[in-house]
DSSP file (Angstrom, degrees, kcal/mol; ACC not computed):
  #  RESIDUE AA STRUCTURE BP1 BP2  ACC     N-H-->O    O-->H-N    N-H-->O    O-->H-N    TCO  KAPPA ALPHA  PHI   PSI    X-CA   Y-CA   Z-CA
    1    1 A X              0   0    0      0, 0.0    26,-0.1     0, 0.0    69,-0.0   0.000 360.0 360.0 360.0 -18.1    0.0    0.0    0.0
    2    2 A X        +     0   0    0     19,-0.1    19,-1.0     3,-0.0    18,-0.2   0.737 360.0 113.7  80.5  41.1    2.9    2.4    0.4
    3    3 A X        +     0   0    0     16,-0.1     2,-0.6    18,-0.1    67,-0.1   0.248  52.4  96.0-108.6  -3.5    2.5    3.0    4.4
    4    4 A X  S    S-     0   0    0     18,-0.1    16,-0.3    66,-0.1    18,-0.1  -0.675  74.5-119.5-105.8 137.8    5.7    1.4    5.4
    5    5 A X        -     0   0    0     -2,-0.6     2,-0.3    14,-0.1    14,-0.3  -0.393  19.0-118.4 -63.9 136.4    8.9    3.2    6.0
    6    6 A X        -     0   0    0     12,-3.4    11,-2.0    10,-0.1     2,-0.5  -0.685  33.9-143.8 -82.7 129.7   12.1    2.7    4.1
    7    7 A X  E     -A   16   0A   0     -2,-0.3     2,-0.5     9,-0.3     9,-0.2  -0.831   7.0-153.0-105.2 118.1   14.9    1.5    6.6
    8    8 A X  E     +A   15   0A   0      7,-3.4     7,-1.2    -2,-0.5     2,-0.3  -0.821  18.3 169.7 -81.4 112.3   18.5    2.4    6.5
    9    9 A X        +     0   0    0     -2,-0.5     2,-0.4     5,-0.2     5,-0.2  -0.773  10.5 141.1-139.1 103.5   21.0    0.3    7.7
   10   10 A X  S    S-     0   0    0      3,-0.4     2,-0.1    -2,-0.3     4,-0.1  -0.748  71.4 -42.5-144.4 117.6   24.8    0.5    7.5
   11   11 A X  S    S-     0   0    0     -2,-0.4     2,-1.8     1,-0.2    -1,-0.1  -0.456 131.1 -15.6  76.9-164.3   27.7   -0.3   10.2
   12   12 A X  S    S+     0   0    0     -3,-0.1     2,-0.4    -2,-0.1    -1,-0.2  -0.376 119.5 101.3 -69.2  37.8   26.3    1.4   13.5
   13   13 A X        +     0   0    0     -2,-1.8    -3,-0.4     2,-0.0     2,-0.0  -0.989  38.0 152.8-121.4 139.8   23.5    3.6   11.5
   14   14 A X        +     0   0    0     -2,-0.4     2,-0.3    -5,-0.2    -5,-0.2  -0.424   9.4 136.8-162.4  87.6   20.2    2.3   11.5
   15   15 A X  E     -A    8   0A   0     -7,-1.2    -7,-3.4    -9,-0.0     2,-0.9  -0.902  54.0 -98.8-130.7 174.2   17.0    4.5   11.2
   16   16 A X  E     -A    7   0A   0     -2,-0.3    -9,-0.3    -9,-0.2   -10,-0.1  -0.810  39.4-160.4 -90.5 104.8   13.5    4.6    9.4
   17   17 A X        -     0   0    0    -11,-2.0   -10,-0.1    -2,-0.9    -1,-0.1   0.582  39.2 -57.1 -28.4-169.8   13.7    6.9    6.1
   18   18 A X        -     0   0    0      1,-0.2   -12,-3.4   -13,-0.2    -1,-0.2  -0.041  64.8 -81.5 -78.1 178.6   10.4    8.5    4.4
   19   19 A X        -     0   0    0    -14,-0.3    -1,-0.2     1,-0.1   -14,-0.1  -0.387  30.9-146.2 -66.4 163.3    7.6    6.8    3.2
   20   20 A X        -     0   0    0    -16,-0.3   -17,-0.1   -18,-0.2    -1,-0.1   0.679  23.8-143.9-108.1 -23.7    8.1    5.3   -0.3
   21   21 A X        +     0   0    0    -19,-1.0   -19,-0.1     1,-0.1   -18,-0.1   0.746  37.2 162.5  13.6  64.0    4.3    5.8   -1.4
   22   22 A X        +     0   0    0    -18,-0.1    -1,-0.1     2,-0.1   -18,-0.1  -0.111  36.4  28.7 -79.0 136.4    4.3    3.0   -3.2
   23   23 A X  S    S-     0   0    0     -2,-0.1     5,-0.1     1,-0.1     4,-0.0   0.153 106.7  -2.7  78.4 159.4    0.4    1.4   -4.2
   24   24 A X    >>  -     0   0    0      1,-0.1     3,-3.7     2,-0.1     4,-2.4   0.066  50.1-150.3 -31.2  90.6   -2.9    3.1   -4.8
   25   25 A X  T 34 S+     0   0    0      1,-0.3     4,-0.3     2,-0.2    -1,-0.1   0.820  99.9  42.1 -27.6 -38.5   -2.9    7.0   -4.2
   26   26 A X  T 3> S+     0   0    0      1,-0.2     4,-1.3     2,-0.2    -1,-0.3   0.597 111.1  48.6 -90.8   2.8   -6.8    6.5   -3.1
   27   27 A X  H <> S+     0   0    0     -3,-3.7     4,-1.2     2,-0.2    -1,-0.2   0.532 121.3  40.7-123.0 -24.4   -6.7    3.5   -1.1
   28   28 A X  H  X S+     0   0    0     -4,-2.4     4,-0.8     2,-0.2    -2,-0.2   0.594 111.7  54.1 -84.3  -4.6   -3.7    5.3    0.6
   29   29 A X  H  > S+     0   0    0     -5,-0.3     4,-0.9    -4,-0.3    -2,-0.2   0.942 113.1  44.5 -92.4 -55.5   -5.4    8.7    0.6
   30   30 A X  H >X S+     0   0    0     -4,-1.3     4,-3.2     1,-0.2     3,-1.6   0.988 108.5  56.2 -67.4 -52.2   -8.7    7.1    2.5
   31   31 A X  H 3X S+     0   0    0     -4,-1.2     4,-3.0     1,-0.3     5,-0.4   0.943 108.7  45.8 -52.3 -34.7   -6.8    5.2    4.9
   32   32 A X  H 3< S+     0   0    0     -4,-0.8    -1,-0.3     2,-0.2    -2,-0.2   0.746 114.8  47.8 -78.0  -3.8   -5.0    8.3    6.1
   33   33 A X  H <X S+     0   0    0     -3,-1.6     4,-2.2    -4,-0.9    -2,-0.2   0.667 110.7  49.2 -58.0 -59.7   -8.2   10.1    6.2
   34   34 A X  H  X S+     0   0    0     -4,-3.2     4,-2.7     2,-0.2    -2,-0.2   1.000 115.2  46.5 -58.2 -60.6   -9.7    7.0    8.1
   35   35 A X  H  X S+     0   0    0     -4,-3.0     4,-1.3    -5,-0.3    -1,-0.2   0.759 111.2  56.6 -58.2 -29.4   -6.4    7.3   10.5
   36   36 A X  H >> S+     0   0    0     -5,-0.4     3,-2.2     2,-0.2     4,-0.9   0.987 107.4  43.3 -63.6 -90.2   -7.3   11.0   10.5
   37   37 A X  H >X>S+     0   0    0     -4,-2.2     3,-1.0     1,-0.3     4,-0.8   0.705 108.4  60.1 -44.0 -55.2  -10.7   10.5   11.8
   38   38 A X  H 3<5S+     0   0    0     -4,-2.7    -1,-0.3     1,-0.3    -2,-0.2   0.695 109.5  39.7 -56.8 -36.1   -9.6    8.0   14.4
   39   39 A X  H <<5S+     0   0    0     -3,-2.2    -1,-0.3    -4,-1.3    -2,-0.2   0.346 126.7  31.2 -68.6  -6.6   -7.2   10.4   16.3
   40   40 A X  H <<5S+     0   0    0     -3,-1.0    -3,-0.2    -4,-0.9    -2,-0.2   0.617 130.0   8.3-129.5 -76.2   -9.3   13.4   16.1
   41   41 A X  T  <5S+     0   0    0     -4,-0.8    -3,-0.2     2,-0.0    -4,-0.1   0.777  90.4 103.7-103.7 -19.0  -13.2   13.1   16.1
   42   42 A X      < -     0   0    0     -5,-0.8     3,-0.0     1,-0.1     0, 0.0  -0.003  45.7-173.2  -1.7 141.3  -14.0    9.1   16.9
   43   43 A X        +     0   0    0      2,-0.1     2,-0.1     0, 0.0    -1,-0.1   0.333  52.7 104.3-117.9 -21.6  -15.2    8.9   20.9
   44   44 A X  S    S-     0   0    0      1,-0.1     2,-0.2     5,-0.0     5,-0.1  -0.544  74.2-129.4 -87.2 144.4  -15.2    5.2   21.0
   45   45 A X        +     0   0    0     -2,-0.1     2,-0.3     4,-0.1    -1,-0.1  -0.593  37.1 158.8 -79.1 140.4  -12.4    3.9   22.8
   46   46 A X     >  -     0   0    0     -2,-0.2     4,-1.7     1,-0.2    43,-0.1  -0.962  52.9-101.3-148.8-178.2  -10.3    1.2   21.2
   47   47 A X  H  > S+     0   0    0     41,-1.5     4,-0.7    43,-0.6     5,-0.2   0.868 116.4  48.9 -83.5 -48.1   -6.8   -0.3   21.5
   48   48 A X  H  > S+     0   0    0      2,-0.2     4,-0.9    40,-0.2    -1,-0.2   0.720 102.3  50.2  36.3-128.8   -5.9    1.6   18.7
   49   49 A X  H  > S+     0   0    0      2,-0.2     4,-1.8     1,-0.2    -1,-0.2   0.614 107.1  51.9 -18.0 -64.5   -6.8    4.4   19.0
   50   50 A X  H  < S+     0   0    0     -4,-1.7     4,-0.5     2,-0.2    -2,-0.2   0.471 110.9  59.3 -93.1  10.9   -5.2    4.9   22.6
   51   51 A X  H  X S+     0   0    0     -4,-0.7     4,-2.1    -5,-0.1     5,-0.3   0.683 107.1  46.9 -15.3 -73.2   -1.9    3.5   20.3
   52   52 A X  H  X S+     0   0    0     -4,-0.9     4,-1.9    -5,-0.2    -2,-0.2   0.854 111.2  46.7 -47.8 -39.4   -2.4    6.6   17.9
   53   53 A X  H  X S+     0   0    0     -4,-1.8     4,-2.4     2,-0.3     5,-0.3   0.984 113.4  52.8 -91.3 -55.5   -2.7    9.4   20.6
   54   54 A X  H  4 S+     0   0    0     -4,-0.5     4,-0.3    -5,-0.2    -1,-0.2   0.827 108.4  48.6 -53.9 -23.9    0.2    8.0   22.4
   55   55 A X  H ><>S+     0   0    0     -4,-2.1     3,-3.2     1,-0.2     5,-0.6   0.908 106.5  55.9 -85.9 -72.5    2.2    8.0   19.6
   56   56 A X  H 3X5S+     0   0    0     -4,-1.9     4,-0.9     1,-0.3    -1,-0.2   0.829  97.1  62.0  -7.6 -36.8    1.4   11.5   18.7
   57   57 A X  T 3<5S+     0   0    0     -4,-2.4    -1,-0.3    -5,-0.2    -2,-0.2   0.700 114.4  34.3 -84.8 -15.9    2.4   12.5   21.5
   58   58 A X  T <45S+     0   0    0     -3,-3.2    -2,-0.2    -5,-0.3    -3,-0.1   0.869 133.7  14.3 -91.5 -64.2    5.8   11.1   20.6
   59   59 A X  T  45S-     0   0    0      1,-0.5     4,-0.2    -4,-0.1     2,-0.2   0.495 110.7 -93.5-106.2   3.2    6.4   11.5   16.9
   60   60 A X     X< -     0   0    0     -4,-0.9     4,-1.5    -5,-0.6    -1,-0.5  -0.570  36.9 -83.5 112.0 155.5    3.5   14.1   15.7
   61   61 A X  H  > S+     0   0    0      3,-0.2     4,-2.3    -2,-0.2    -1,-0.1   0.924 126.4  50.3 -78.6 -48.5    0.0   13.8   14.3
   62   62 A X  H  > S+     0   0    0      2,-0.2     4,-1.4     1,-0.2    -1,-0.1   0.839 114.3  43.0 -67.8 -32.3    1.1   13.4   10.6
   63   63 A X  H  > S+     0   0    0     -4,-0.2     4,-1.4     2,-0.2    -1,-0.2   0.984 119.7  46.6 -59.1 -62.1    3.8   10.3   11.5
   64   64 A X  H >X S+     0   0    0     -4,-1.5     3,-3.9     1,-0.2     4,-1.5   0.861 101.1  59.4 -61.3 -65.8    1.3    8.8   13.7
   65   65 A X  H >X>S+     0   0    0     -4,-2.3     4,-1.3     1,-0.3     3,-0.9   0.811 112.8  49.3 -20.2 -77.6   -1.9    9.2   11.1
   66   66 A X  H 3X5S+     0   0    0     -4,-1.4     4,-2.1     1,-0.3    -1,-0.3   0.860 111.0  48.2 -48.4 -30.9    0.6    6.7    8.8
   67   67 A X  H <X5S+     0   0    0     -3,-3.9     4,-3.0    -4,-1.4    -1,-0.3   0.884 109.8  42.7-102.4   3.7    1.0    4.9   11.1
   68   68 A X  H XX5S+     0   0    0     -4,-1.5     4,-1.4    -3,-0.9     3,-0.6   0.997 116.8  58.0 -52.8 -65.8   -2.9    4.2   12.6
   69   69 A X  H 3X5S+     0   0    0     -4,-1.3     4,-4.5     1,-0.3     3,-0.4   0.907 105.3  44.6 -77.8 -42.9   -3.5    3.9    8.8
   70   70 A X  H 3X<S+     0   0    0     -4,-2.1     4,-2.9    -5,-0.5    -1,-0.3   0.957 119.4  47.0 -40.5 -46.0   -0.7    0.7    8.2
   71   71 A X  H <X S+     0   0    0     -4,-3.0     4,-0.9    -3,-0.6    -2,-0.3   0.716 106.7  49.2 -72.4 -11.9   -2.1   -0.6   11.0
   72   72 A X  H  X S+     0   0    0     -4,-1.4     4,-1.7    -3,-0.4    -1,-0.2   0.805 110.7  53.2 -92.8 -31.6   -5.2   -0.1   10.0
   73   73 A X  H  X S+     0   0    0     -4,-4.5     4,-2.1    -5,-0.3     3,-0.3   0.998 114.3  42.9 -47.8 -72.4   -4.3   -1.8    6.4
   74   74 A X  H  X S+     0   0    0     -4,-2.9     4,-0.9     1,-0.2    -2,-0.2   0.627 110.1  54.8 -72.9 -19.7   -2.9   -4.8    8.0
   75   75 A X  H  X S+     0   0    0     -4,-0.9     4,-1.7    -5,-0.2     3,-0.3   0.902 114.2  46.0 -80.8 -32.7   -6.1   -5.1   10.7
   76   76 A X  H  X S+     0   0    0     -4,-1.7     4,-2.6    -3,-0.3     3,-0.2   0.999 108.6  53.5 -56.6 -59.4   -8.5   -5.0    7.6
   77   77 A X  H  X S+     0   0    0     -4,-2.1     4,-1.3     1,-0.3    -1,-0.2   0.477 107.6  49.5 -77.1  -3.0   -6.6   -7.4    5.8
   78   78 A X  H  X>S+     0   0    0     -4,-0.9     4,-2.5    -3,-0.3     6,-0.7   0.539 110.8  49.6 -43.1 -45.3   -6.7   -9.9    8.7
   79   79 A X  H  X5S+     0   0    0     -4,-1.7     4,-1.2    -3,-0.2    -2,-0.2   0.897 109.4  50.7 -86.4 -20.3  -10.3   -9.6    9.1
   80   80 A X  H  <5S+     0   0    0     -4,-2.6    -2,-0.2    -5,-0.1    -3,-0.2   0.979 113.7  47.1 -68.1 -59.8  -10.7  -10.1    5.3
   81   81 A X  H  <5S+     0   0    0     -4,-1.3    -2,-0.2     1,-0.2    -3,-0.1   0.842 128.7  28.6 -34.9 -48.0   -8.2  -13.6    5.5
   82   82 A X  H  <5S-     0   0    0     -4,-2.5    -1,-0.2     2,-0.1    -3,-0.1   0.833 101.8-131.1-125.3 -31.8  -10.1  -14.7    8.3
   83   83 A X     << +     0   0    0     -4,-1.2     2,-0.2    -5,-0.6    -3,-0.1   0.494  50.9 147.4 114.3  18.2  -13.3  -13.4    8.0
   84   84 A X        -     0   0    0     -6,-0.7    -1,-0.3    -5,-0.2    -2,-0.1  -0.444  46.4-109.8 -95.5 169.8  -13.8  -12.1   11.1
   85   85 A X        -     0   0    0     -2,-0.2     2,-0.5     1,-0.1    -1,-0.1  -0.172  42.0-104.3 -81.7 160.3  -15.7   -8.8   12.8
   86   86 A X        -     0   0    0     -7,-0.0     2,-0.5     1,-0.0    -1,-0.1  -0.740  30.3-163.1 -90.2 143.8  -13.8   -5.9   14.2
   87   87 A X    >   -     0   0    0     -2,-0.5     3,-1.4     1,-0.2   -41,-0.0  -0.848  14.1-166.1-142.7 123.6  -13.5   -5.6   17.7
   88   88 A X  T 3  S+     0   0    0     -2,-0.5   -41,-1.5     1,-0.3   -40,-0.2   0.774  89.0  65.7 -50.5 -40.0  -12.3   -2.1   19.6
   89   89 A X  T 3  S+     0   0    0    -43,-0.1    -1,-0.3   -42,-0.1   -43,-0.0   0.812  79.1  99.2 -82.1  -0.7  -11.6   -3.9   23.0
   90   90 A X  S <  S-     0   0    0     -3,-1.4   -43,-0.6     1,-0.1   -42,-0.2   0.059  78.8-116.8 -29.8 131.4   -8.5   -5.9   21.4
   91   91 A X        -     0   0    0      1,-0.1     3,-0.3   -45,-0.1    -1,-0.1  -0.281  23.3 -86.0 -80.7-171.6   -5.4   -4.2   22.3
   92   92 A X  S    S+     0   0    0      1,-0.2    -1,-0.1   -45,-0.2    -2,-0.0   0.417 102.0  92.4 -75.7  11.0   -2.5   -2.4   20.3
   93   93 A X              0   0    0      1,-0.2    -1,-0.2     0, 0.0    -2,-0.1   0.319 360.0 360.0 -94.4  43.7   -0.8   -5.4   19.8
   94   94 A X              0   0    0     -3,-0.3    -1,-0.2    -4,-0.1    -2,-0.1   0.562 360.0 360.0 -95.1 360.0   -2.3   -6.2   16.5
């Protein structure tokens, strides 16, 4: 989908680069929009969620929104493989 970071690694350097945006402009555009919505106006609580804010509160709204929305790629595309509902009170380790 193009949500994942490019990783730099040589000798004793190691950090996470930009985004590549890589994959479908719209399918990335709504998920960061959905990730949008989930930090900001959403009331219902979810493992998530309280995932996103704390990271905001570390890297920024716009890093975290990419990464609510990766995760938010990879939680869909679990519940499509398996076929299962979504469910808020799960924690952030999904």
């Amino acid at each position: 989908m193009g949500l994942t970071t490019r990783r730099y690694q040589s000798g004793e350097v190691d950090y996470d680069g930009h985004t590549p945006r890589r994959g479908d402009r719209q399918v990335r555009g709504l998920l960061f929009e959905a990730a949008t919505v989930i930090l900001t106006r959403s009331s219902a609580e979810s493992g998530l969620r309280t995932w996103g804010l704390k990271l905001r509160e570390r890297v920024g709204f716009k890093r975290a929104a990419v990464a609510v929305a990766r995760k938010l790629a990879v939680i869909m595309h679990a519940m499509l493989k398996t076929g299962t509902f979504f469910d808020r009170t799960v924690g952030a380790a999904t």
